[in-house]
C-alpha positions in Angstrom: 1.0 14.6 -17.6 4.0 13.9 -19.2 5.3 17.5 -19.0 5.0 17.5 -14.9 7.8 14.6 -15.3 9.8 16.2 -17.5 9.6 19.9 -15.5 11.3 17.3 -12.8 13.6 16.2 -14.4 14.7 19.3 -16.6 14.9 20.9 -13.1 17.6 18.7 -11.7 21.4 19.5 -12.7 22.8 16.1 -12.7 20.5 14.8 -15.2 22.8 15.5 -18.9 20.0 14.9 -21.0 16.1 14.0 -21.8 15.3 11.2 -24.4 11.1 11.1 -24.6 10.0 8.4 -26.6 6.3 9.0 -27.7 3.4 7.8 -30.2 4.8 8.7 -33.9 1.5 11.3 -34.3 2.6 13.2 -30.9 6.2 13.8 -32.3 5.5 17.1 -33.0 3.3 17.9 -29.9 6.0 16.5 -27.5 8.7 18.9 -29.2 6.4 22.1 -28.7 6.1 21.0 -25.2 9.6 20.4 -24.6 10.6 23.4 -25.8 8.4 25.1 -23.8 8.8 23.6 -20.1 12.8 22.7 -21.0 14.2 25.0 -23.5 17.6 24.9 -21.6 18.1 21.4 -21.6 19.2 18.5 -24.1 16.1 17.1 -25.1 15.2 14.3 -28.1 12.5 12.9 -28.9 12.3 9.7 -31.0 9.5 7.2 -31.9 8.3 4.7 -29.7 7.6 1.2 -30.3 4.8 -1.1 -30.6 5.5 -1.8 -26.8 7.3 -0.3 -23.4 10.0 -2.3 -24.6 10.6 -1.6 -27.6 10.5 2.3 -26.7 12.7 2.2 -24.3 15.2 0.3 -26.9 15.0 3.0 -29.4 15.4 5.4 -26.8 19.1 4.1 -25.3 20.0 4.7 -28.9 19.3 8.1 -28.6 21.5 8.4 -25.0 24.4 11.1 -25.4 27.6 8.8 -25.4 28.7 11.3 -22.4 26.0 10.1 -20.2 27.4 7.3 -17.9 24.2 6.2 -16.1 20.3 6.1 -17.3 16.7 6.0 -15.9 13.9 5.1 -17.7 10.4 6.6 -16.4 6.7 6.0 -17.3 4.9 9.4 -18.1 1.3 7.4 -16.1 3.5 8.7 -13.4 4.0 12.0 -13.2 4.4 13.3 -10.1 7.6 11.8 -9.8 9.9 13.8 -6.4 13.6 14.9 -7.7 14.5 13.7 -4.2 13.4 9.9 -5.0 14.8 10.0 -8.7 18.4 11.3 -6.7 18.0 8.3 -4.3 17.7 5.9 -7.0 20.7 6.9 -8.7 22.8 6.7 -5.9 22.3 2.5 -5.9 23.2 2.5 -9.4 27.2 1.3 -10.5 28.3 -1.3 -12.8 26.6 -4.3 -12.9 23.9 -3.0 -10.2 20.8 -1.4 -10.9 18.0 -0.1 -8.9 14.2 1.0 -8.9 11.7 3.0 -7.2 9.2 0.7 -5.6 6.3 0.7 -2.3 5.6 -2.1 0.2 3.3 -4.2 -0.7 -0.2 -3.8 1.8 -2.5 -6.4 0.3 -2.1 -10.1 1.0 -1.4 -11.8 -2.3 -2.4 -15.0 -3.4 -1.6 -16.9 -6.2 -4.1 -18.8 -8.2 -4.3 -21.8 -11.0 -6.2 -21.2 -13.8 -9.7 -21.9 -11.9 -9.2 -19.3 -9.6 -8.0 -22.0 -6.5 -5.7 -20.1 -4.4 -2.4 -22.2 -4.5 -0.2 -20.5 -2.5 0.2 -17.0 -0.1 2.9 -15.1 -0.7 4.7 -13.0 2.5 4.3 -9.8 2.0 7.2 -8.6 4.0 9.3 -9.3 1.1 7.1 -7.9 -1.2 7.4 -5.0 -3.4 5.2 -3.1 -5.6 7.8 -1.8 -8.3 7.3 1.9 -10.2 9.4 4.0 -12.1 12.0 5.6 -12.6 14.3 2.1 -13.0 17.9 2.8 -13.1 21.1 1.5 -14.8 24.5 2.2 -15.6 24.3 2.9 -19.6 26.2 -0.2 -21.0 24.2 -2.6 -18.3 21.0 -1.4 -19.7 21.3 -1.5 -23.4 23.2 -5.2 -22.9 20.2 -6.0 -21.3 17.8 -5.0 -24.1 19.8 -6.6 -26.5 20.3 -9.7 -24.6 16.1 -9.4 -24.6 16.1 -9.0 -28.7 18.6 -11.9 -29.3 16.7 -14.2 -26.9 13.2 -13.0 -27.5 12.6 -11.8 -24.2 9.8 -9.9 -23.3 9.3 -8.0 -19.8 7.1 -5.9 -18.2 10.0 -4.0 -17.1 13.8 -3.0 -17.1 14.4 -4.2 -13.6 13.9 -7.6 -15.6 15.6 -7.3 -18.4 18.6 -6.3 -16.0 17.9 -9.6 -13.6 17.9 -11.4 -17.0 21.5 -11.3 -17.7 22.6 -11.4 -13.8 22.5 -7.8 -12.3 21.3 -7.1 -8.6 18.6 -4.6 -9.1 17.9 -3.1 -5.4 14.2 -1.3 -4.5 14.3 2.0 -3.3 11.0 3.4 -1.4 9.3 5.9 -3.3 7.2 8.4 -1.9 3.3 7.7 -1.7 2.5 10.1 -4.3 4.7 8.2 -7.0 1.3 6.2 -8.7 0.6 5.7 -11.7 -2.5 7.7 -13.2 -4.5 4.6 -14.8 -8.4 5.8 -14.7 -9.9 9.6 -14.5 -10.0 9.8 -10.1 -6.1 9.5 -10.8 -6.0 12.1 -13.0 -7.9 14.2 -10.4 -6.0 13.2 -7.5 -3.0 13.8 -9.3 -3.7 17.5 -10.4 -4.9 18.1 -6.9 -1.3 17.1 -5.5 0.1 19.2 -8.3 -2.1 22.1 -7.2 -1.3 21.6 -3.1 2.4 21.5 -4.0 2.5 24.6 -6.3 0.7 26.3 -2.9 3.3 24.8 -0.8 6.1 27.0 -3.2 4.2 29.9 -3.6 
């Protein structure tokens, strides 16, 4: 999955450079596949951390100094449009950040710890967020280190960006941006792949 997300990526000018951070035993697997699917590009692969967070740190040391503005993606999500990555980056300037995210459809409730519903949130100002999440370079790796000096930990950049006072804006994906969490993902997911290899052929 992770290659159909980096084929995206590897296929889009404007982006300088890859950094994949991976599980230390699939170092060497990732490079083969790199160098398969994006022999052209500037691609590193480092080792990941024990969570999101700490992968995505050790990756924005790996960052070309040249490249001015980052997004960080989740390989569960790999069918990833270059059209949406392009309209994320356009929100994206000093001190502003930006992410990929759907409307939410469900009512949501929120709940004490006995499962009493305590309050209904609107769902018109709702969003679901996804990946890619974008930054201007500096913003994001001020962020992570304002996270490691303070012992913040966050399910996502977007956060770590709010954390120290940036205006992170969502961008609508497109519907096929999910994340492939259980095996019916991972089919529907290859049969969009296959319909949209069709679609070019």
């Amino acid at each position: 999955m992770a290659g159909w997300s980096i084929e995206t990526f590897a296929g889009m000018p404007e982006v300088g450079a890859l950094v994949v951070a991976t599980e230390p035993v699939w170092l060497d697997r990732m490079r083969e596949l790199c160098n398969r699917i994006a022999a052209d590009r500037d691609v590193r692969i480092v080792a990941g951390g024990a969570t999101r967070q700490q992968s995505v740190y050790r990756a924005l040391a790996a960052v070309p100094a040249n490249c001015d503005g980052v997004f960080v993606h989740d390989g569960a999500r790999p069918l990833i449009r270059a059209e949406d990555v392009r309209a994320g980056m356009q929100m994206v300037r000093p001190g502003r950040g930006a992410l990929l995210a759907a409307p939410v459809v469900d009512t949501v409730k929120v709940v004490d710890e006995n499962g009493r519903i305590v309050q209904t949130l609107d769902r018109e100002q709702l969003r679901a967020a996804q990946t890619p999440q974008f930054a201007w370079s500096d913003d994001l790796r001020r962020a992570h280190q304002h996270a490691l000096e303070n012992e913040l930990q966050a399910t996502d950049d977007a956060m770590l960006l709010e954390a120290i006072g940036l205006d992170v804006f969502a961008v609508v994906a497109s519907d096929e941006n999910f994340k492939v969490t259980v095996p019916a993902d991972a089919s529907r997911a290859a049969a969009v792949l296959s319909e949209r290899r069709r679609s070019c052929d």
